[in-house]
N, C-alpha and C positions, 0 to 999 in steps of 0.2 A: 504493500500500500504506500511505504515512506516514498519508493522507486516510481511509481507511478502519480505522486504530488510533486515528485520534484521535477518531473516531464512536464509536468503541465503550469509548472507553478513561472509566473514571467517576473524581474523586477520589472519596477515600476514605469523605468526609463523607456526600455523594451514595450510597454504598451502602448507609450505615449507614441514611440515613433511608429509603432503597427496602427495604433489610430488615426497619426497623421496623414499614411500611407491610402486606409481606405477614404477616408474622408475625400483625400485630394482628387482619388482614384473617383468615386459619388459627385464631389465638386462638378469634375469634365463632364461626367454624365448628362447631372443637371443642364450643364452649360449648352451640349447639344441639343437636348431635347426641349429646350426652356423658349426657344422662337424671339428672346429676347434680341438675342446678335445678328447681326448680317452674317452669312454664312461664313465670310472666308476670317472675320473676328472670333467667330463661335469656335473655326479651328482655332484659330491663334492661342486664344486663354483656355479652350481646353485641352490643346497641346502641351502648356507651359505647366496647366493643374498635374496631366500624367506625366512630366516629367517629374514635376514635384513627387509624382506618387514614388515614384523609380528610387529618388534619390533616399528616399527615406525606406523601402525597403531596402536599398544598396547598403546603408546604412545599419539600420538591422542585422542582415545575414554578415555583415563583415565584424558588427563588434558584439550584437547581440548574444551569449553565449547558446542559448537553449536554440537558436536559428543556424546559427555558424558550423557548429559542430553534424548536425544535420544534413546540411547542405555539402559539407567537404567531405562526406561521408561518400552521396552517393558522386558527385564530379565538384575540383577547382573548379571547373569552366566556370559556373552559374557564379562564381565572383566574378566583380566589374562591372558586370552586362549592365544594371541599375546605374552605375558612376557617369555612365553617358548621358545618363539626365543631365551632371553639372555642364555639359558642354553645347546643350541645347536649351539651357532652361533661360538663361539670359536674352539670347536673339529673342526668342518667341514671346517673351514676354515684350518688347524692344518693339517688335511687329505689331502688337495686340496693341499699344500704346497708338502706334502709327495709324493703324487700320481704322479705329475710332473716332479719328480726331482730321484725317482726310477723306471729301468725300468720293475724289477718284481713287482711292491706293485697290490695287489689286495684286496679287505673289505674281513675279513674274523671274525670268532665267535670270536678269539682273540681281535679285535678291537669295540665289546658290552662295552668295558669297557670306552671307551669316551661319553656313551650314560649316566655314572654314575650320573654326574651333572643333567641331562635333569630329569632322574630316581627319584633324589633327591626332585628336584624343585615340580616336577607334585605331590608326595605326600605330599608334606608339603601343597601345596595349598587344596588340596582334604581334608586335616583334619583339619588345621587352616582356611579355606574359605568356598569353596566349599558344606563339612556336614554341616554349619551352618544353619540355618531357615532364608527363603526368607527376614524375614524383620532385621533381624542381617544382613542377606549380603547386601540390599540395605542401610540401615545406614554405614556402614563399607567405601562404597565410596558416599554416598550421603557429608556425614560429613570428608571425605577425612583422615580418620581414621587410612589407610593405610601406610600414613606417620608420624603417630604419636606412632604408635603401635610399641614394642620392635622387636618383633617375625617377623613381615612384614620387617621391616627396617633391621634388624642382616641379615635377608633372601637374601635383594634385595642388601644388601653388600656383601656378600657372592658371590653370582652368579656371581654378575659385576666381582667382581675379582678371578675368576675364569676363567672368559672370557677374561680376561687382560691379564691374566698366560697364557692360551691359545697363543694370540694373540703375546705373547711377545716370547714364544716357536717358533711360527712360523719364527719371527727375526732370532733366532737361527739358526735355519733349513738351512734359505739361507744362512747365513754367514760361515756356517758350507759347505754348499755345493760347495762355491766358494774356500774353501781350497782343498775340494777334489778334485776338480777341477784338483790343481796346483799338484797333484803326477797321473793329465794323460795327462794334456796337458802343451804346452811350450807356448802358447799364450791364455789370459782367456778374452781380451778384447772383441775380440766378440761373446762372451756370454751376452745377451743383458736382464737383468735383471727388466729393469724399471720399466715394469707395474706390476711384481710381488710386487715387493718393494711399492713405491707408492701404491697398495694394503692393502700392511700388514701393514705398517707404518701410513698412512693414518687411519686405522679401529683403531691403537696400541693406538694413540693420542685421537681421538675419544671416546676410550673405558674408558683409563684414566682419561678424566673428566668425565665420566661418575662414575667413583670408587668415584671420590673425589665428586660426589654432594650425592652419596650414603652415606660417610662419613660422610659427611656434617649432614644427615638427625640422623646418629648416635650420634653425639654431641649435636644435638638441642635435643635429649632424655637428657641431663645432663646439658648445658649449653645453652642456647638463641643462635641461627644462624638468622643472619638478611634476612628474605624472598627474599630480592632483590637478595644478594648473589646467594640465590638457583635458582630463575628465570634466573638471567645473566649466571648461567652454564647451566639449564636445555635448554638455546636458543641456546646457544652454542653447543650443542650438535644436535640441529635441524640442526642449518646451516651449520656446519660442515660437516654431514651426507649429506645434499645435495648438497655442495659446492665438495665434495667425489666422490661422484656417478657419478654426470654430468659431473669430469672428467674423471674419468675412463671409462664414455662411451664414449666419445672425442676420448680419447687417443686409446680404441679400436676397434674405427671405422677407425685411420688410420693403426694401429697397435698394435697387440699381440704378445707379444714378447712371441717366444718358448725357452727352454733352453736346454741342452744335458742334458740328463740321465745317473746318475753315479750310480755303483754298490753300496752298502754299503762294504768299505774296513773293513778288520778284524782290531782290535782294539790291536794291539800288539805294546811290547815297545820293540825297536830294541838297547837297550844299550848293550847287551849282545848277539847281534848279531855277530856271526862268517861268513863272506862273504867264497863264493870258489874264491878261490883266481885264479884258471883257467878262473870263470866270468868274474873277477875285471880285469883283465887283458886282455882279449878281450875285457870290455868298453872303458880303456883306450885306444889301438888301435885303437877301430872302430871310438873311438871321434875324433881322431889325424888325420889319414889317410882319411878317408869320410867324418866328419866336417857335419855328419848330421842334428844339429843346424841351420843352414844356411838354412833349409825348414823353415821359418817362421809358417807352421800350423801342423810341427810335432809332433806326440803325442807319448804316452807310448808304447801304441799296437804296431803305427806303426815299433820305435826303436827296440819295443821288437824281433818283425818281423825280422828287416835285421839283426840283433845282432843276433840271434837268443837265446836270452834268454828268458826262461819265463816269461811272464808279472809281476807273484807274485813273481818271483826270482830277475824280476831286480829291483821292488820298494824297495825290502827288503833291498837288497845292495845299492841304493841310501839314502834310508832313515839311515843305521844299519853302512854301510863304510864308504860311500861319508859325510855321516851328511846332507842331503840335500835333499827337494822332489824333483818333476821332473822339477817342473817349475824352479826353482832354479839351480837345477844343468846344465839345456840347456841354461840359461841365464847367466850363468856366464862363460860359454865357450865362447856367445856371445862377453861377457865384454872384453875377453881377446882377441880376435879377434881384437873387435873393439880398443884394446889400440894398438895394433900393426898399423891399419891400419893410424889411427891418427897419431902416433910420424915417420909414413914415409915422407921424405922430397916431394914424387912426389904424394902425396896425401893434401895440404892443401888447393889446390883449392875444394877439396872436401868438403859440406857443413853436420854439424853433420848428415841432415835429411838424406842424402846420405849414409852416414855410416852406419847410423842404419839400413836403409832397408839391406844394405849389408851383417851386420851380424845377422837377420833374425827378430830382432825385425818388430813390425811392430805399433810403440807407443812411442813418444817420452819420454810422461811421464816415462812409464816403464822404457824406456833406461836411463832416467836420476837419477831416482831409484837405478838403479843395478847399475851405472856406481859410484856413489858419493859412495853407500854402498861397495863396493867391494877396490875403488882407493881411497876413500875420498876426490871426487874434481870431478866436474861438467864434463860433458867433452869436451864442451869449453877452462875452467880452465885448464884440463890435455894437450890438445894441445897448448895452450897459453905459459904453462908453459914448455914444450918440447922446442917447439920453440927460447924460450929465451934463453934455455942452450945448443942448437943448433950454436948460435947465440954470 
């Protein structure tokens, strides 16, 4: 009976990562059958979820005891195979970011070239592993070799951060996005970001200690790392991974947050931009007279539309004359609105939230942003301060 609890009996580390494992493996599932994605996105994140799954069984059978010994029982081979997760888990997620956020991206032969790492990884194990003779590979991880080997260790450094750079690209991507944003729309706040973020960031931390116990494993080739060390990061990376997951399932069981789709804007520098000055002067009118600002969810198109200027003609001239994208330049027509509506005497029963919806914000934070940056003074302050010299 002791023989048969102790087969079955798991520590606790070992569940966490076998939980992680099906979770992420359920995750993808969901994600296909969910109609939530566009198809080639639905691959994307539920490609990066089963890598995920990979990694955390690779993980598993390699340190798990009650899984390892099992597995090396009946063939080495079945080590590794999961480890090629880390060498694809980066790109795809990198893609899922892309695919979301453009609305022409589609996989095409140009993008074989994120499959390099994976390309990389698979032949280095097939020459250093893999051609070896059965009882070289079973020693190799019978005797836990793997971590002690230059070539193994340089490798699984390598990959990690590879997959870091990946992950940390991805950060990019959004932070990058939410600028673009602001030369199409005048309000970006709801644009609801969260569970991308939480996502990337969430895997970003993860992956990081995941570099540093790699490193770790580098310097014990020259200098002594104390075991414990590498144990307290390698758990950390268990719980993390499912402290991860089971939120993001959480969070997308009540919500999936979707974002708008922005073209990729041409990359030019507008210092030596000449405006038509027939444009420039139909902006300023139509700002003056129609006060189109005052839509709180006006956008570029739409301006471009009743202005009737071209879309790429009027960013060029916001960005090249004005100095200013769009979010900027509709918010500070805002500003000026709102300092007017403030320093009127039949207006202080008005409460700032009042004002701000008036002049089309719709976000106190922003208004108090633009209003300090523009007046240098709160806009409390700026009416307080009217007041008294009213007075």
């Amino acid at each position: 009976m002791k023989q048969l609890m102790d087969t079955i009996k798991f520590e606790l580390h070992d569940m966490a990562t076998m939980m992680t494992a099906i979770l992420c493996f359920l995750f993808a599932t969901m994600i296909v059958v969910s109609g939530k994605f566009r198809p080639v996105s639905a691959f994307l994140l539920a490609g990066f979820f089963l890598s995920q799954s990979f990694i955390s069984v690779h993980e598993l059978v390699l340190y798990g005891d009650q899984f390892r010994y099992t597995v090396l029982n009946n063939s080495p081979n079945w080590f590794f195979i999961g480890s090629l997760g880390y060498a694809i888990n980066g790109p795809l997620l990198y893609l899922y970011v892309v695919s979301i956020i453009r609305p022409d991206f589609s996989l095409s032969v140009r993008h074989r070239w994120y499959l390099l790492p994976l390309a990389i990884y698979f032949i280095f194990f097939i020459g250093i592993f893999y051609s070896q003779e059965y009882w070289v590979k079973h020693q190799i991880i019978e005797l836990y070799l793997f971590d002690l080997d230059w070539q193994f260790v340089t490798m699984d450094t390598l990959i990690k951060s590879a997959r870091f750079i990946y992950l940390v690209m991805s950060i990019y991507l959004i932070n990058k996005y939410r600028e673009q944003l602001k030369d199409l729309r005048s309000n970006i706040e709801n644009i609801d970001l969260t569970w991308l973020k939480i996502l990337v960031i969430g895997f970003v931390l993860v992956s990081l200690v995941g570099v540093v116990l790699a490193l770790s494993k580098v310097i014990n080739l020259f200098y002594p790392v104390e075991i414990s060390l590498q144990i307290f990061l390698g758990l950390t990376i268990y719980y993390l991974d499912l402290i991860l997951v089971c939120f993001l399932l959480f969070f997308s069981a009540v919500n999936i947050s979707s974002v708008e789709k922005v073209k990729d804007q041409p990359n030019n520098s507008y210092h030596d931009y000449e405006a038509d000055a027939e444009y420039v002067d139909r902006i300023k009118k139509f700002m003056a007279d129609e006060k189109p600002y005052l839509k709180s969810t006006i956008t570029l198109d739409a301006l471009s539309e009743l202005m009737d200027v071209p879309a790429r003609e009027l960013t060029a001239i916001l960005n090249g004359h004005f100095k200013m994208n769009f979010y900027e330049f509709i918010n500070n027509y805002r500003v000026e609105d709102a300092k007017e509506i403030l320093s009127a005497d039949e207006n202080q029963e008005k409460s700032i939230a009042d004002v701000l919806l008036m002049v089309g914000f719709n976000s106190k934070s922003v208004f108090n942003t633009f209003f300090k940056k523009n007046v240098g003074l709160t806009p409390t302050d700026f009416r307080n301060q009217r007041f008294k010299k009213n007075n």
